[in-house]
C-alpha positions, 0 to 999 in steps of 0.5 A, a space after each residue: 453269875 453276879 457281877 459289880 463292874 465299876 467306871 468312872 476313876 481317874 485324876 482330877 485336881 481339888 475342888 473336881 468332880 468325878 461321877 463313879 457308876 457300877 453295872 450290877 448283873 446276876 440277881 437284885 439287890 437290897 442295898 448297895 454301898 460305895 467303900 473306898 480305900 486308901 494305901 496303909 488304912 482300912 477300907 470305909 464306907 462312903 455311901 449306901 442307897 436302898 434299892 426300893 426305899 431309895 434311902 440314902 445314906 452318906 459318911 460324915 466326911 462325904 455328906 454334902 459334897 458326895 451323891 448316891 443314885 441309882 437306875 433301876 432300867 440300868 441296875 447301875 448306881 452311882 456316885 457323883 463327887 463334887 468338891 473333891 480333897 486330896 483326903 478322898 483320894 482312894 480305891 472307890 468300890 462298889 459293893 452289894 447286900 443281896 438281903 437286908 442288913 440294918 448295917 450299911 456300914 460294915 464292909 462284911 456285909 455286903 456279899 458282892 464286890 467290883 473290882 475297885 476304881 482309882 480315884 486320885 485328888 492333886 493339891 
């Protein structure tokens, strides 16, 4: 049974940092995102890594202050977030191609889903 099992969420004032981490079981993966979303939009993406190639890859508005890694002892990935806004306050989920899609941006995608973890930003 596969299954994404995220931490790391919680309140934290402008110019923060978090660290999100999700356990992976069940099977391997090619790929693995982070999708984030906020009340009244549509879910986005925020980053994604390639399991083997270790090639990352990060949206406009993350790129700079977000970092993905992963730990393949673990099969946990995670996403460490510095300089954090009150725009990026959101439902941070993990998320799992089991194959290999040349679009890592597109959350239908991405087979497997955690449970999401709230991350919220004061001014």
């Amino acid at each position: 049974q596969v299954q994404l099992v995220e931490s790391g969420g919680g309140l934290v004032q402008a110019g923060g940092s978090l660290r999100l981490s999700c356990s992976a079981s069940g099977r391997t993966f090619h790929t693995m995102g982070w999708f984030r979303q906020a009340p009244g939009k549509e879910r986005e993406f925020v980053a994604a890594i390639r399991w083997i190639a270790v090639t990352t890859y990060y949206a406009d508005s993350v790129k700079g202050r977000f970092t993905i890694a992963r730990d393949d002892a673990k099969k946990t990935v995670y996403l460490q977030m510095n300089s954090l806004k009150p725009e990026d306050t959101a439902v941070y989920y993990c998320a799992a191609q089991p194959t290999y899609y040349s679009d890592y941006i597109t959350p239908k995608n991405y087979a497997y889903w955690g449970q999401g973890t709230q991350v919220t930003v004061s001014s």
